[in-house]
LUMTI-536234 format. One record per residue (C-alpha): residue in one letter; z, x, y. Coordinates in nm, 4 decimals. Layout:
BEGIN
rec res = a, w = Z, u = X, v = Y
...
// end
This chain:
BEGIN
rec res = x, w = 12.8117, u = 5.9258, v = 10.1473
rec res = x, w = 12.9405, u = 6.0906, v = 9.8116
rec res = x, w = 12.8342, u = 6.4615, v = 9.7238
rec res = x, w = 12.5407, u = 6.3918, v = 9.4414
rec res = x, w = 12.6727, u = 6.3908, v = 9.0994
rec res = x, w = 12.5234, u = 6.7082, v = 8.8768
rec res = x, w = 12.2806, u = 6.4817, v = 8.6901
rec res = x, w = 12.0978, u = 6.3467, v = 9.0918
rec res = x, w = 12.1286, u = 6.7105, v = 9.1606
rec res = x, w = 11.9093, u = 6.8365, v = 8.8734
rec res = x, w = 11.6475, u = 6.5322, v = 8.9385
rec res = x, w = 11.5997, u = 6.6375, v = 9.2676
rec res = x, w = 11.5885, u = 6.9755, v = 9.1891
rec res = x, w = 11.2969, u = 6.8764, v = 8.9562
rec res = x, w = 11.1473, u = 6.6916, v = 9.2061
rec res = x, w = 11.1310, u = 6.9545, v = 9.4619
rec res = x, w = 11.0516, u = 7.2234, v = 9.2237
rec res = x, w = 10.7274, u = 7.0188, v = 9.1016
rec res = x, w = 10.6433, u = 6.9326, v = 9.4208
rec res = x, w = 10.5840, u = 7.3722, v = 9.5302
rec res = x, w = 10.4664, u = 7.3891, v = 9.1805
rec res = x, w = 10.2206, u = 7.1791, v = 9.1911
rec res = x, w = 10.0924, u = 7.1328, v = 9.5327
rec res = x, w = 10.0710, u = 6.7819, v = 9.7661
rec res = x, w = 10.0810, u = 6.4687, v = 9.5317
rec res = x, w = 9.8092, u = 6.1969, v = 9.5547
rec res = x, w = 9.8978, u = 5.9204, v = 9.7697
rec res = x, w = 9.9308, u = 5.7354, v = 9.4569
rec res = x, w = 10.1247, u = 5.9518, v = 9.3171
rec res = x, w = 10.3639, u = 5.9578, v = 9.5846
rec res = x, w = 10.4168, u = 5.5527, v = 9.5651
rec res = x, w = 10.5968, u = 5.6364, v = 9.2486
rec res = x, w = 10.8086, u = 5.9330, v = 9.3312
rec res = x, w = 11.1175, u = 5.7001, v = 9.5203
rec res = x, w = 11.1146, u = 5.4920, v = 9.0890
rec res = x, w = 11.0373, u = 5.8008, v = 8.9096
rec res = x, w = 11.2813, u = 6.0289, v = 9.0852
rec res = x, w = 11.5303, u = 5.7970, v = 9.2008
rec res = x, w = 11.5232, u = 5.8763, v = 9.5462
rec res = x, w = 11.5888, u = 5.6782, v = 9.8156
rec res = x, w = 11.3102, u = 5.6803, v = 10.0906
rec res = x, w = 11.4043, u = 5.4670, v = 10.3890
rec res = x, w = 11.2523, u = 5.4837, v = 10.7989
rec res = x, w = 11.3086, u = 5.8494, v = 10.9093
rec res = x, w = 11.2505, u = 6.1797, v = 10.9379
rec res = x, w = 11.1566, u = 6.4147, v = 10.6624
rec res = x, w = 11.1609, u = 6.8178, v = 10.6798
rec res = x, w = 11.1410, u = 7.1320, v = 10.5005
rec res = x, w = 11.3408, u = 7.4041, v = 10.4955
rec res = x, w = 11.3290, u = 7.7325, v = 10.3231
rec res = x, w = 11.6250, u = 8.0026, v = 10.2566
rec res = x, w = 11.4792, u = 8.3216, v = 10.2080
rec res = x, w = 11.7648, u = 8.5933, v = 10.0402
rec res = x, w = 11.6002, u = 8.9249, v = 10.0381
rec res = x, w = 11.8152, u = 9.2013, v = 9.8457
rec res = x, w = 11.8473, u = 9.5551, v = 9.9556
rec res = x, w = 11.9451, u = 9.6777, v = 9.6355
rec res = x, w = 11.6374, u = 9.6958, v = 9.4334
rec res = x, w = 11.7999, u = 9.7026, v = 9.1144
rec res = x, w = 11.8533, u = 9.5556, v = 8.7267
rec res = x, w = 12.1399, u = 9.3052, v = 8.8749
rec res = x, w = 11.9026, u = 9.1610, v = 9.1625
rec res = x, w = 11.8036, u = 8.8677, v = 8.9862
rec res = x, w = 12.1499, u = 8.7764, v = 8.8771
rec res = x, w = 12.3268, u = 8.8469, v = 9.1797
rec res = x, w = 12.0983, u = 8.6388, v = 9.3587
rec res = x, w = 12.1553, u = 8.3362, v = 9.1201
rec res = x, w = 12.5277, u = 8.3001, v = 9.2427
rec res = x, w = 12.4399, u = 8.3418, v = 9.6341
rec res = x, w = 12.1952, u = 8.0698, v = 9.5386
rec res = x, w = 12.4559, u = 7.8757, v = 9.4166
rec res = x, w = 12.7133, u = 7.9241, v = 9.6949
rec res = x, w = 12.4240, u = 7.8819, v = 9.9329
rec res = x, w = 12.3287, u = 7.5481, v = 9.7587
rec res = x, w = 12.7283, u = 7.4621, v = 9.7413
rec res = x, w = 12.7340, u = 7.5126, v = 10.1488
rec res = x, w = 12.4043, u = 7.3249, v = 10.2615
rec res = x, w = 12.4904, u = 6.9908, v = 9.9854
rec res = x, w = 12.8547, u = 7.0346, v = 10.1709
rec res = x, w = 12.6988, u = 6.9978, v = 10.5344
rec res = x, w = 12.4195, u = 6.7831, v = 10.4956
rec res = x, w = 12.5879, u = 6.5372, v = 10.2701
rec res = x, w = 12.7428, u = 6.3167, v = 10.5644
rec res = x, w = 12.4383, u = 6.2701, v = 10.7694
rec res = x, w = 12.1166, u = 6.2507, v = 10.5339
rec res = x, w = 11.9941, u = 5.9538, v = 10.3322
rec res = x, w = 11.8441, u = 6.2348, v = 10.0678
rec res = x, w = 11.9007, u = 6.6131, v = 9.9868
rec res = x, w = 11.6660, u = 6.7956, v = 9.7693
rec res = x, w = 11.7531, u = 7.1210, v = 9.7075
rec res = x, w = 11.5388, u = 7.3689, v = 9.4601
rec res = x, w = 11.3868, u = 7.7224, v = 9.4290
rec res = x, w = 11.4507, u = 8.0489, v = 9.2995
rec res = x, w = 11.7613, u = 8.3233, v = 9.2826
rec res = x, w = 11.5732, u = 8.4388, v = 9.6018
rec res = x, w = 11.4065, u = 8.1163, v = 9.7807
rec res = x, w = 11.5791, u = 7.8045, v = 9.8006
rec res = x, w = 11.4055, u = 7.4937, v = 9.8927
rec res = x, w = 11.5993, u = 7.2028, v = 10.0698
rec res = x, w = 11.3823, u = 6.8499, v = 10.1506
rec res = x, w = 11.5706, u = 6.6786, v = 10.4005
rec res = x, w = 11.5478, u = 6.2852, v = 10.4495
rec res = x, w = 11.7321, u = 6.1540, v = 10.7278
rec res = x, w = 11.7407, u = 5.8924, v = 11.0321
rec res = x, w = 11.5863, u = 6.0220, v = 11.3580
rec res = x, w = 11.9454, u = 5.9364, v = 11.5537
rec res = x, w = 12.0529, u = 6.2499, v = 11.3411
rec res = x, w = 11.7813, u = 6.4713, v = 11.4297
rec res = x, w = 12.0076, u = 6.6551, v = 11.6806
rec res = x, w = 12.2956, u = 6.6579, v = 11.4514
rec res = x, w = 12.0741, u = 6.7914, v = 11.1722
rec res = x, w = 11.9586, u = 7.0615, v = 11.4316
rec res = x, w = 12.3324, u = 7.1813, v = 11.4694
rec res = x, w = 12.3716, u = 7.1929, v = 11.0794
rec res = x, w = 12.1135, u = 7.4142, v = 10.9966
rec res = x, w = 12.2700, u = 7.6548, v = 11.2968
rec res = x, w = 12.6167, u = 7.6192, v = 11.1375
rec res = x, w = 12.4647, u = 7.6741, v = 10.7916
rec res = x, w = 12.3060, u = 7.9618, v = 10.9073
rec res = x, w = 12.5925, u = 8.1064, v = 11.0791
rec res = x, w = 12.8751, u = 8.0403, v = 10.7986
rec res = x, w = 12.6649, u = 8.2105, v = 10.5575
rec res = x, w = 12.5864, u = 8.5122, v = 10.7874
rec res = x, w = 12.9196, u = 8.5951, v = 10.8571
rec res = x, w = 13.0949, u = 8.5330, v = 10.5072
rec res = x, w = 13.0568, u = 8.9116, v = 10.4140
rec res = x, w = 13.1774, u = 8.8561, v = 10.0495
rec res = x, w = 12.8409, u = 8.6024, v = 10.0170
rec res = x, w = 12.5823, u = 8.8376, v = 10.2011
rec res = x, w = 12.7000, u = 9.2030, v = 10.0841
rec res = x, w = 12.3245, u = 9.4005, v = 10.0901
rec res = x, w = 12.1541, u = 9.0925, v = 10.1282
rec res = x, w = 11.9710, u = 8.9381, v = 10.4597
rec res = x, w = 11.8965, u = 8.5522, v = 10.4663
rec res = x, w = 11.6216, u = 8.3903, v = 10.6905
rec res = x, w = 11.5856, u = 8.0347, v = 10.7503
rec res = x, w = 11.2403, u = 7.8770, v = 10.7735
rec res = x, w = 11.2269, u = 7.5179, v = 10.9180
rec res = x, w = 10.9378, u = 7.3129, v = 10.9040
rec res = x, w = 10.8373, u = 7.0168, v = 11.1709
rec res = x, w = 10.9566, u = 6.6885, v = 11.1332
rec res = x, w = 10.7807, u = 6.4129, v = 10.9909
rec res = x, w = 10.7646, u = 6.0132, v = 10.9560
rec res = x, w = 10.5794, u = 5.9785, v = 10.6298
rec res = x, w = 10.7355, u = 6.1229, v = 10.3225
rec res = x, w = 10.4144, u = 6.2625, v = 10.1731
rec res = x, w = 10.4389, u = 6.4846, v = 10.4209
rec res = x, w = 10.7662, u = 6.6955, v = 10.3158
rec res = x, w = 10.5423, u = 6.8914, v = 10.1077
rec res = x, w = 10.3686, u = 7.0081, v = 10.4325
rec res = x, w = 10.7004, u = 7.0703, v = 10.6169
rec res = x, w = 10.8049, u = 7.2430, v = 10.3483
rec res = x, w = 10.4626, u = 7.4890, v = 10.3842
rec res = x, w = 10.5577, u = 7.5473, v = 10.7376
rec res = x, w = 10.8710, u = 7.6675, v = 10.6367
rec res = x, w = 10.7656, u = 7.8884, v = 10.4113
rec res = x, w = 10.5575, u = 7.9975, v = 10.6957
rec res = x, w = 10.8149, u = 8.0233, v = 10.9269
rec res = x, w = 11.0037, u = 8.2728, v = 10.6696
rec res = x, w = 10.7004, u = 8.5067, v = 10.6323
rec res = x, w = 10.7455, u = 8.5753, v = 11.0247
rec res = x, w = 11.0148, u = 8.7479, v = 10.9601
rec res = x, w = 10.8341, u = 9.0587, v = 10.9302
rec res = x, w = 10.7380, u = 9.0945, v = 11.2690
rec res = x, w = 11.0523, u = 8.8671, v = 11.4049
rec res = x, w = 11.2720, u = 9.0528, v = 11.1766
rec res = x, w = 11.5408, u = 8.8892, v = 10.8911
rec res = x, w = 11.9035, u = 8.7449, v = 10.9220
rec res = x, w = 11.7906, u = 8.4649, v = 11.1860
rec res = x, w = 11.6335, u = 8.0940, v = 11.2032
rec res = x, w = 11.3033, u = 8.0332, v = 11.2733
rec res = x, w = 11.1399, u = 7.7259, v = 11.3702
rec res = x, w = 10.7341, u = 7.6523, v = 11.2544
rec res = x, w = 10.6632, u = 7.5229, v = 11.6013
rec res = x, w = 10.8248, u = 7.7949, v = 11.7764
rec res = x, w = 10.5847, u = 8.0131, v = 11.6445
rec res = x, w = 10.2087, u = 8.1392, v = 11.7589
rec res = x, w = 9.9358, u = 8.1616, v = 11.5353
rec res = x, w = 9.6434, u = 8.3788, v = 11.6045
rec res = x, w = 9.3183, u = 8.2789, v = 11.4304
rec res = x, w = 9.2218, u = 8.3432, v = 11.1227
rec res = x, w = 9.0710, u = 8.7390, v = 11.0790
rec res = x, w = 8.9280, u = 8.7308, v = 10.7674
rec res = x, w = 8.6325, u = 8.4624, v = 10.6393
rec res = x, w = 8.4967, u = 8.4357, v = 10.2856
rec res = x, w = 8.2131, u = 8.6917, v = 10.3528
rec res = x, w = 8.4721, u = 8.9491, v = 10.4695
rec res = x, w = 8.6811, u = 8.8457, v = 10.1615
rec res = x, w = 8.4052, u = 8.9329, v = 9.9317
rec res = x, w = 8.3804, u = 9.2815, v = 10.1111
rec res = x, w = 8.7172, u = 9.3860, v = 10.0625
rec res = x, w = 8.6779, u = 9.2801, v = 9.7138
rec res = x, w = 8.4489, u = 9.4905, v = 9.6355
rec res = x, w = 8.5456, u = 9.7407, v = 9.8004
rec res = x, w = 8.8912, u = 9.7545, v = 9.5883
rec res = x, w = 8.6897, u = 9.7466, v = 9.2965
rec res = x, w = 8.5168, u = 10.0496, v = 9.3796
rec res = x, w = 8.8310, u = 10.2034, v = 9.4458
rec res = x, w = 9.0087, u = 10.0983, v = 9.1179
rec res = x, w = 8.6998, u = 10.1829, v = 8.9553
rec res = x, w = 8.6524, u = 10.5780, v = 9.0492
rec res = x, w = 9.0067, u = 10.6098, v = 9.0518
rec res = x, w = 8.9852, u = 10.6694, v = 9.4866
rec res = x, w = 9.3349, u = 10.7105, v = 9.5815
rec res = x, w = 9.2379, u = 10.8490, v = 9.9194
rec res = x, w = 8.9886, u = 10.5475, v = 10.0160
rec res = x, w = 9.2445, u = 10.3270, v = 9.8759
rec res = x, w = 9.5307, u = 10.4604, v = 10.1102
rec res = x, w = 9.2492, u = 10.4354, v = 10.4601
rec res = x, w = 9.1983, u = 10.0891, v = 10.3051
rec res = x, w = 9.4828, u = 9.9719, v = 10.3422
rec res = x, w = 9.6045, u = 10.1534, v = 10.6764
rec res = x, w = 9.3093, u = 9.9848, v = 10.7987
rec res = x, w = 9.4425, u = 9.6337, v = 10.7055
rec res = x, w = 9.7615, u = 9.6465, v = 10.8249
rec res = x, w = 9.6756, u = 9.8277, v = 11.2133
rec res = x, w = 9.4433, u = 9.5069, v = 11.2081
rec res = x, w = 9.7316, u = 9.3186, v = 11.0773
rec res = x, w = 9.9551, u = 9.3913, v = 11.2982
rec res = x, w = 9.7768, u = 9.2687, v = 11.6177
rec res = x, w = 9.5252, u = 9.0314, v = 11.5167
rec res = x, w = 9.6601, u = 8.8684, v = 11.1635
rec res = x, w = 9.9450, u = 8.6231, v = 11.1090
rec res = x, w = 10.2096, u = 8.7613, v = 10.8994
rec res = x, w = 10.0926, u = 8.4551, v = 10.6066
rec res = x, w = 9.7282, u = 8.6130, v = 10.6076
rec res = x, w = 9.8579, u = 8.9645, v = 10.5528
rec res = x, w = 10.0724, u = 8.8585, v = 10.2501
rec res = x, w = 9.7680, u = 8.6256, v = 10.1235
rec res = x, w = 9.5626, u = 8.9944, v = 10.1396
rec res = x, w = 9.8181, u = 9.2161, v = 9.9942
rec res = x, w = 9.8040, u = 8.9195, v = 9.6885
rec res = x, w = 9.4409, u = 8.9222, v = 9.6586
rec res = x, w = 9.4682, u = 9.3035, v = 9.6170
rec res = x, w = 9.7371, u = 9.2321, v = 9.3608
rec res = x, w = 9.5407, u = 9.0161, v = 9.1272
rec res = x, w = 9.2422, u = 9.2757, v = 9.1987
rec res = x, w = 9.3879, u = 9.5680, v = 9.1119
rec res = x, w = 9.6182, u = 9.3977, v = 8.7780
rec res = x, w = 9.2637, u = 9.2705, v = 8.6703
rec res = x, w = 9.0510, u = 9.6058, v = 8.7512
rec res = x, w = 9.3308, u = 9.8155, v = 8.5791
rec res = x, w = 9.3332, u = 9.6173, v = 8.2748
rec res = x, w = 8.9033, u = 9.6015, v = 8.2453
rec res = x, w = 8.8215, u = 9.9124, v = 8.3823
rec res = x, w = 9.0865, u = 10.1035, v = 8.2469
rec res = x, w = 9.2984, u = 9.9472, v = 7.9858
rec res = x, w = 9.5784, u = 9.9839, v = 8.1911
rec res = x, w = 9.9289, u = 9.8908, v = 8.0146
rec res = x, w = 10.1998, u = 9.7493, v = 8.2303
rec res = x, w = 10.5302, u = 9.9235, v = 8.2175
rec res = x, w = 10.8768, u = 9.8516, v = 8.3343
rec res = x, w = 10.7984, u = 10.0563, v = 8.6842
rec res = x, w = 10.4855, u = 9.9006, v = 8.7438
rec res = x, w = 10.3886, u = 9.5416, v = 8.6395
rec res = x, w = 10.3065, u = 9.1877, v = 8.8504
rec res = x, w = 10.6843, u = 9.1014, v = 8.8674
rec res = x, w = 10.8298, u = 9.4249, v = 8.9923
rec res = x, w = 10.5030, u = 9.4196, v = 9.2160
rec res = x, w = 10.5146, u = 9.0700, v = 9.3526
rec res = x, w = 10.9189, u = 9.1086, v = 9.3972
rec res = x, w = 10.8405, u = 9.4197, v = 9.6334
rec res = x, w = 10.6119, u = 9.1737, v = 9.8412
rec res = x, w = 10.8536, u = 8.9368, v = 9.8362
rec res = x, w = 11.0962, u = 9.1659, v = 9.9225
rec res = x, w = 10.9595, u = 9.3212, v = 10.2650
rec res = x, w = 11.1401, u = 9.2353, v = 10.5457
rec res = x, w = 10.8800, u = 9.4169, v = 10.7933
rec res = x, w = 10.5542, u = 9.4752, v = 10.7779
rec res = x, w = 10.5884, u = 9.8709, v = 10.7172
rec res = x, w = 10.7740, u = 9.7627, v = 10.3911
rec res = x, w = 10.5035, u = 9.5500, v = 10.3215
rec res = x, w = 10.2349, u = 9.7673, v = 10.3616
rec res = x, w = 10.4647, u = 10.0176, v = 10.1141
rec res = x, w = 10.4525, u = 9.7598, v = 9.8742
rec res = x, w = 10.1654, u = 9.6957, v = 9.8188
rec res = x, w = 10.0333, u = 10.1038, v = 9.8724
rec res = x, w = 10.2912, u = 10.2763, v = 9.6302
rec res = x, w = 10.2601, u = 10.1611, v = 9.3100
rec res = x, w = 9.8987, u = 10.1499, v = 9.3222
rec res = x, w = 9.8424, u = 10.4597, v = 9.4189
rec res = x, w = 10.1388, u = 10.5694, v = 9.1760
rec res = x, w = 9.8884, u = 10.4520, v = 8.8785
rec res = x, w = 9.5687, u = 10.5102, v = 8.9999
rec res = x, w = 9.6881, u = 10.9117, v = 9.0263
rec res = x, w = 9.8570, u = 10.8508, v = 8.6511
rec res = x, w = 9.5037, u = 10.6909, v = 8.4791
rec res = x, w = 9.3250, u = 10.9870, v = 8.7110
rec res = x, w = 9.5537, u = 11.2650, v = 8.5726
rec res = x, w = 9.5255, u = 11.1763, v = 8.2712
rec res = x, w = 9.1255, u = 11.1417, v = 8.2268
rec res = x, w = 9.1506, u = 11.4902, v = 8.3744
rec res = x, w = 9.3751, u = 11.5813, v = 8.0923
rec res = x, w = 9.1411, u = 11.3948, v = 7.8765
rec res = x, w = 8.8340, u = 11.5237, v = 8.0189
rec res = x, w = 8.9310, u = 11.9005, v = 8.0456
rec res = x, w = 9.0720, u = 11.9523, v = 7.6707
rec res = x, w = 8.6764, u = 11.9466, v = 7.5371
rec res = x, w = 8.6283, u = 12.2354, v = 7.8198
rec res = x, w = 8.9085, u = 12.4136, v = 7.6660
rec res = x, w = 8.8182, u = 12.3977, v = 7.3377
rec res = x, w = 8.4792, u = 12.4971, v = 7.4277
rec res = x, w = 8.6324, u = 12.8108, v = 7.6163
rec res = x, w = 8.8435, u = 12.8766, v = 7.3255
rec res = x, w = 8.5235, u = 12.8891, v = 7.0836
rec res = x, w = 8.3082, u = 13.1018, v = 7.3174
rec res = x, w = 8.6258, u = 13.3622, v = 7.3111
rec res = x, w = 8.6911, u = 13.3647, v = 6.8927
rec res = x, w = 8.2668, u = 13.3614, v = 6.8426
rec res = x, w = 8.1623, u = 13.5289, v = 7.1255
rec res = x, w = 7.9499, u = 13.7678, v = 6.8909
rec res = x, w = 7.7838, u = 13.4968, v = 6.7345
rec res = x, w = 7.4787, u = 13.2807, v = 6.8674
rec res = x, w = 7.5748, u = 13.0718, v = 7.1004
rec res = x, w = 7.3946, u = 12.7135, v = 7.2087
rec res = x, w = 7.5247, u = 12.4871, v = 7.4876
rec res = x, w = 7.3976, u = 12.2069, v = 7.2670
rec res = x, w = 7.6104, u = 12.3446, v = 6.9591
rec res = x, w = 7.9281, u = 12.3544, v = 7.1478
rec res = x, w = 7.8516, u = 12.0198, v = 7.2886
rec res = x, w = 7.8142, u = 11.8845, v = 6.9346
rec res = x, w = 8.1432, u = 12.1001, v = 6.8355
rec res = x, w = 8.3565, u = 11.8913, v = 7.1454
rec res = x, w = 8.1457, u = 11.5661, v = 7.0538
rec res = x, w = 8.0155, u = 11.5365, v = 7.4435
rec res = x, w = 7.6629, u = 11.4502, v = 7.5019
rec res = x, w = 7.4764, u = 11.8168, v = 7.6247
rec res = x, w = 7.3808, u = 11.7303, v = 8.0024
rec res = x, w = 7.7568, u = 11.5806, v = 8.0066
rec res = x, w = 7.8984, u = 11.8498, v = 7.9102
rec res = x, w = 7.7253, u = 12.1110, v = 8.0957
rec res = x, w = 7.7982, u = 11.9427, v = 8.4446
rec res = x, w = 8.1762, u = 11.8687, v = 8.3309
rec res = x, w = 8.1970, u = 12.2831, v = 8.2067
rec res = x, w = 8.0529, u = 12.3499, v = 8.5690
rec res = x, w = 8.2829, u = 12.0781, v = 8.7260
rec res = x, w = 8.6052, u = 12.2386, v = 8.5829
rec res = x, w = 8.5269, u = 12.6237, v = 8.5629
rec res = x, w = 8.3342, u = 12.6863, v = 8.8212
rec res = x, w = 8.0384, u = 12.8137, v = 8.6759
rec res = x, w = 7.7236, u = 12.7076, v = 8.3881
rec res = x, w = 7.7753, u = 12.7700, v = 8.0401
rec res = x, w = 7.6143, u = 13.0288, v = 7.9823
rec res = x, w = 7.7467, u = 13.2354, v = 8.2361
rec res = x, w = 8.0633, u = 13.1991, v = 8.0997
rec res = x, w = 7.9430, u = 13.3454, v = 7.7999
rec res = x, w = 7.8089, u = 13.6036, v = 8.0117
rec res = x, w = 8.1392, u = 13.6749, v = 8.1680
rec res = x, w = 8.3503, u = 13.6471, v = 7.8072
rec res = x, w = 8.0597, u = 13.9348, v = 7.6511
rec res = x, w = 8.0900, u = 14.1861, v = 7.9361
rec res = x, w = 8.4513, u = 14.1986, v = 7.9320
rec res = x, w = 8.4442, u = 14.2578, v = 7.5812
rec res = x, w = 8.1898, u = 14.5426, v = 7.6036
rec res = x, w = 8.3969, u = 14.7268, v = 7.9195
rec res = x, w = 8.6828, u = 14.7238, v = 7.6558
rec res = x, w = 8.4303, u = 14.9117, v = 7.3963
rec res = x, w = 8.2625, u = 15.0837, v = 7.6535
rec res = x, w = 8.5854, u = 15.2652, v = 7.6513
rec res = x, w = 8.5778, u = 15.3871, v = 7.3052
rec res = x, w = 8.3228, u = 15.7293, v = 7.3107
rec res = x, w = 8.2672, u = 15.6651, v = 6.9503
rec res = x, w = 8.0806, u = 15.3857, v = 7.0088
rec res = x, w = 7.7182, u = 15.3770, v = 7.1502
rec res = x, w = 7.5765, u = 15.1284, v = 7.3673
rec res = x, w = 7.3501, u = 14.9454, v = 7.1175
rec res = x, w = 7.6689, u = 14.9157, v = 6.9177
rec res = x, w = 7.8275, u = 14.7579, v = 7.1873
rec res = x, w = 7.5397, u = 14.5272, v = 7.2698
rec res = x, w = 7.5969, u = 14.4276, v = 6.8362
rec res = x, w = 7.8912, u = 14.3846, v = 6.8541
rec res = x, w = 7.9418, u = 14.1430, v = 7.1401
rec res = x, w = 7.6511, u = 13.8965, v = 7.0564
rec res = x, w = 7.3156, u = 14.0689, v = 7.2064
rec res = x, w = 7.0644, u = 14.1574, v = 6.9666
rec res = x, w = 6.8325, u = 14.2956, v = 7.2054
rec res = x, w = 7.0535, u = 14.6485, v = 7.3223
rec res = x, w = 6.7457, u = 14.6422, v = 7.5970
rec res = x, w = 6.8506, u = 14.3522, v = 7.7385
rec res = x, w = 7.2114, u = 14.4093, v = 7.7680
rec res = x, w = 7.1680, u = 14.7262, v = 7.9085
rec res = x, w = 7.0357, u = 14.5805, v = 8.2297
// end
């Protein structure tokens, strides 16, 4: 059998593509895949397998240097599957390739030893693999074709065991063991909220118990797929919290694609668990400093007022006017950040300025009193 031309290559490519996209077809929708796609569905075996290329070199070039290990990785599976499969559908990403396999079951064997010497080419071509660690996933095999899409699922499956199993190795689906599920809908809801409360009051500490709580679950009773499928719900959570709660902007550091590519990107589960804790808490502590910023300049300019007027009458309700904060607000946030109530801070600011007179014999105590804001000398001489 030839090596597809570049135009069946792109079809299936398409066809592979839309089918992760988009989820399992219809069954009528799969009657017209063989005319609309050209492919060529005959008795046999269909199965998924997924490449996964994680890069150790977080960096600018990732993307790009990915694309051409994709390519050489695409060049080497077409090369060895070519001979012995009736269809090869190969798609994906610069970091996740795809491959639909369609062959007859008297090559199951010989498809078995293809995948091992696909596996073990590209591991040991250093020039191909330089920083980089690739994982096969390979889903079960299956007589009906609308069921690639479900092979190709267990793959994907397969891959995300590499962070217990580790990376750089093959892993079959049905070699694996799958506790059961840990989390329902009703404990769903309750982390949900309880991120929300987090996000919302800014609570880096509950946030970082949250999450070690998740993950020393995780890594006894939870399936490596149900500990990515959390650390994604607390993705879209905290993206959508950010932005309503706080009008959070994303930047270059932090954003959903330089968050979902350190997911994608763990190859253990301590790496995952770093993923999805550090640049959370790295912007949850940026929005808190700067409401503290935000929220201590009125207390400074308040200070600064009591110090230039401190002779003058002073209300709390005058300065809150002055620093446009409600009264009550502003009392508990001058308390909160200084340690004491108002107006024993204007207290304080008075009898240091009258030790500083004090020190002056030409100038009497009910001068003193005048001078620093009391017009009652009896009362500011107890």
């Amino acid at each position: 059998q030839p090596v597809d031309t570049e135009d069946k290559k792109q079809i299936r490519r398409l066809f592979i593509n839309q089918l992760m996209e988009e989820g399992q077809p219809t069954k009528e929708a799969w009657l017209r895949v063989q005319e609309d796609y050209g492919l060529q569905f005959k008795e046999g075996l269909f199965q998924g397998v997924m490449i996964r290329i994680d890069n150790l070199w977080d960096n600018d070039s990732q993307d790009y240097g990915n694309k051409n290990v994709q390519n050489k990785v695409e060049y080497i599976l077409t090369t060895h599957f070519s001979g012995i499969c009736h269809e090869i559908m190969i798609g994906g990403t610069a970091d996740q390739i795809w491959m639909g396999l369609h062959y007859s079951e008297e090559h199951q064997l010989e498809v078995e030893d293809k995948i091992q010497a696909c596996f073990d080419y590209i591991f040991h071509v250093a020039d191909l693999f330089v920083a980089l660690k690739a994982t096969f996933g390979i889903g079960k095999c299956y007589h009906q074709p609308e069921a690639l899409y479900q092979s190709l699922k267990e793959a994907e499956q397969a891959v995300m065991a590499r962070l217990t199993l580790s990376a750089n190795r093959i892993i079959y689906y049905d070699h694996l063991q799958f506790p059961e599920r840990r989390y329902d809908a009703k404990q769903l809801g309750a982390l949900r909220e309880r991120l929300n409360h987090d996000f919302e009051i800014l609570d880096v500490s509950d946030y970082h118990r949250l999450v070690s709580e998740l993950f020393f679950v995780g890594k006894s009773k939870c399936h490596t797929t149900e500990m990515m499928a959390l650390c994604q719900l607390i993705k879209r959570q905290f993206f959508m919290d950010m932005t309503h709660l706080h009008a959070f902007v994303e930047s270059e550091e932090v954003n959903e694609r330089v968050f979902e590519r350190g997911l994608q990107n763990a190859t253990t589960l301590d790496e995952l668990k770093a993923a999805v804790q550090q640049p959370v808490v790295k912007v949850l502590e940026h929005i808190r400093n700067q409401k503290q910023n935000q929220w201590r300049r009125p207390i400074q300019v308040a200070k600064a007022y009591v110090e230039q007027h401190y002779a003058e009458a002073i209300r709390l309700e005058d300065i809150a006017e002055i620093v446009h904060l409600n009264p009550v607000y502003f009392s508990n946030s001058f308390k909160k950040e200084t340690g004491e109530n108002f107006v024993d801070y204007i207290h304080s600011i008075r009898i240091e300025q009258a030790k500083q007179l004090l020190k002056r014999p030409e100038i009497n105590i009910n001068d003193v009193a005048y001078r620093i804001g009391y017009q009652d000398p009896k009362y500011f001489s107890k």
